[in-house]
N, C-alpha and C positions, 0 to 999 in steps of 0.2 A: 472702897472710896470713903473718905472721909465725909461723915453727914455733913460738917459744917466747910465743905468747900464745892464748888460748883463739878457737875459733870466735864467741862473743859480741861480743868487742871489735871498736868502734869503728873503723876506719882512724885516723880523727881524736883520738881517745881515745888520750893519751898516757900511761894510766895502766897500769903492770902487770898481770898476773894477781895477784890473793890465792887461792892455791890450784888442784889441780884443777880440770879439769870438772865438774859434780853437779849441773846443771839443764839443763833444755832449755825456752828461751824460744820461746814460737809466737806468730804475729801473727793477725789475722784471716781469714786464707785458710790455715793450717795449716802456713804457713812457719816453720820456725825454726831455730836454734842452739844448740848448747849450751855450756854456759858454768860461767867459775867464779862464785862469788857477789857478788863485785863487779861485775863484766862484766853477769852475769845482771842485777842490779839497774839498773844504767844501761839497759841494752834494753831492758827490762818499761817502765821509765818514760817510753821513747822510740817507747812502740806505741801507737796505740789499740784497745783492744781486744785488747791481751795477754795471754797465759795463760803462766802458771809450771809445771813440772812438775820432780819431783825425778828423778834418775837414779835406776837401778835400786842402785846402791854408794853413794849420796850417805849421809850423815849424819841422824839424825832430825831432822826440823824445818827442813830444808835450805830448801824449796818456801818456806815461811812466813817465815822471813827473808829471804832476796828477796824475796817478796812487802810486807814491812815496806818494807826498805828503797828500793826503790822507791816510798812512798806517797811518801816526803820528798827523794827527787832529780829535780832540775828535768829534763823533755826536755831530751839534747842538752847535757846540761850542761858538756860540757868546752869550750864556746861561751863566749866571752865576753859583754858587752855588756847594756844594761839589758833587764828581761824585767820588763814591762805584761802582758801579754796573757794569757789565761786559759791561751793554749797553750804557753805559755812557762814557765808555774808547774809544781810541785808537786803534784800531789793534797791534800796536804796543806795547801798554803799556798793552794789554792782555796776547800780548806774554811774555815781562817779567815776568809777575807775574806768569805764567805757567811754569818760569825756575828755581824761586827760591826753 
């Protein structure tokens, strides 16, 4: 792992840290990492069955924006290529397509 990027990140995720640590993302079996709130939010939206938790120093509201911002980032997103499939979307952009 790279010293200068959070436990959250991606291998593949070429994108920075924004920030500190201030979340710790868990999976379904109670594995997790923690993370800044970019990092944090790609993960949450790359689990099924993820949970968000703010750190003990994080900022108010930290938990809940991850949790936002993950509704609207795709699984995996630093993935190229077209994305059909329900597992491929958004949270968010499943809901749309469930209201048209």
């Amino acid at each position: 792992m790279d010293p200068q990027r959070c436990a959250a990140a991606h291998p593949q995720d070429p994108t920075p840290c924004v920030g500190p640590p201030v979340v710790s993302v868990l999976d379904a079996f109670n594995d997790g990492a923690d993370g800044c709130e970019h990092h944090g939010a790609r993960l949450l939206a790359s689990l099924d069955g993820g949970r968000v938790y703010a750190l003990p120093d994080a900022p108010p509201s930290t938990a809940i924006r991850v949790f936002k911002a993950a509704d609207s980032t795709r699984p995996f997103c630093w993935f190229d290529g077209p994305r059909i499939d329900p597992s491929q979307l958004s949270h968010a952009e499943n809901r749309a397509r469930h209201r048209r």
